[in-house]
C-alpha positions, 0 to 999 in steps of 0.5 A: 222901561218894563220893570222885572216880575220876581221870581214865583218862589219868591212871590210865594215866599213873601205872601207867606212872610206877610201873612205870618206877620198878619196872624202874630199881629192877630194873635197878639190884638185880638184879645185887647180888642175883645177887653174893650168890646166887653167893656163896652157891654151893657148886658149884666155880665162880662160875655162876648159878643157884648148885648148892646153897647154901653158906657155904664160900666165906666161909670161903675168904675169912677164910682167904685171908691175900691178901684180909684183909690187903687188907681191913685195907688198905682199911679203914685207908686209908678211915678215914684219908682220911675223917679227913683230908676231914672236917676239911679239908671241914669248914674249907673249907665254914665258909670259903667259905660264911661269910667267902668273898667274890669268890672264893667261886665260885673255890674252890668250883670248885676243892673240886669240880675232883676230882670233875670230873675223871676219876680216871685223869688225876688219879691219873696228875698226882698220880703224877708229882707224887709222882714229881718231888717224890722222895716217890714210892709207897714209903709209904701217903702218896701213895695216902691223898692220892689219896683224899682228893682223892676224897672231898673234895668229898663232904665239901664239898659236904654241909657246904656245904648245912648250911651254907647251910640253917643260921641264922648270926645263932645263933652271933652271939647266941652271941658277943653273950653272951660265949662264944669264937669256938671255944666258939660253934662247938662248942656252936652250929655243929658241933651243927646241921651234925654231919649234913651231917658225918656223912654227908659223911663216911660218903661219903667211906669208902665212896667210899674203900672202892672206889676202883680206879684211884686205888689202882692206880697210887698203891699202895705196893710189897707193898701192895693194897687190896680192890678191886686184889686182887679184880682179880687174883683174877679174872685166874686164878682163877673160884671163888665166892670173888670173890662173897664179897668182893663181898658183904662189900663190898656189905655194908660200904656197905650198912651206911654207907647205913643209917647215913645214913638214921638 
């Protein structure tokens, strides 16, 4: 049987549709590419093409006491923050889709309001709230609050959507056949929204991870995180290192993508 040929116009239509995908994948790839291409450089300053190819300036990266202490840094404020919006998105959700009524919206908004702003502005309100308080920046406590306001909402909002696309009427039948309200959450609930969770969380890390703004103003003295140190680097020095720390940065949410799709 002799399968019907589409219409030109269409064809047409597809071949562009296509090659317009194609160009934004380019669009948005091609520079990632390039930071790793110059990593890989093993001439003496960050250019492109690379002049020949080498692993030096990982090597100069791992050695560089500035930039893994960095690391440390960010990776311990991610992970504490990612902690901390986990349970408090993860307690919003639960509360606004299942038991909010007229201030459902209300505090829905205000979960979302983070992400609305600007990060500057709320940085800058949290600085002189930490200011007038006497808290100040001394500590890591102001910069893990900052990002947990960021990254709340992510959180939030993939909770939220489990939430919603789950069936409620399977932890009542839970509760009719005796099991505690915190018993029917763990072996009912938490099990059919653990990838909103997941992935709400893994957000909110990588989120994290690269917060610039928020981590410049709220930084404890002697502290800096990956991206602050990767801004300083740049002011003085040129060399291919600032591409390996891109790289690994590239490659940390890289790994967080992966992790989402399975």
């Amino acid at each position: 049987m002799r399968t019907k040929r589409k219409p030109l116009a269409t064809r047409v239509a597809d071949a562009m549709g296509l090659a317009y995908v194609g160009a934004v994948y380019v669009f948005l790839l091609l520079p990632i590419a390039v930071i790793v291409l110059m990593s890989l450089n093993a001439g003496e300053f960050l250019t492109f093409p690379p002049q020949g190819i080498s692993l030096r300036w990982f090597g100069a990266l791992f050695a560089n006491e500035a930039f893994m202490r960095a690391i440390g840094t960010s990776l311990q404020v991610a992970a504490i923050a990612t902690v901390c919006s986990s349970v408090i998105g993860v307690a919003g959700a639960l509360y606004v889709v299942r038991h909010a009524t007229r201030l459902r919206e209300g505090l829905r908004m205000m979960l979302m309001l983070p992400l609305m702003l600007p990060e500057i502005l709320t940085a800058i309100a949290l600085l002189f709230f930490l200011y007038a308080s006497g808290i100040g920046t001394r500590t890591m406590f102001g910069l893990v609050v900052g990002h947990v306001l960021v990254t709340l909402p992510y959180v939030f909002t993939n909770v939220a959507s489990a939430l919603y696309n789950q069936d409620g009427t399977l932890e009542q039948a839970a509760r009719s056949l005796g099991a505690s309200p915190w018993r029917a959450f763990v072996r009912v609930t938490l099990p059919l929204i653990k990838p909103g969770i997941i992935t709400g969380a893994l957000f909110a890390f990588v989120i994290s991870f690269d917060l610039f703004n928020m981590s410049l103003l709220l930084k404890g003295i002697g502290m800096t995180t990956l991206p602050l140190q990767l801004f300083d680097y740049l002011r003085w020095d040129f060399d291919p290192t600032a591409a390996a720390v891109s790289t690994v940065s590239i490659v940390v949410t890289l790994v967080a993508v992966i992790c989402v799709d399975r």
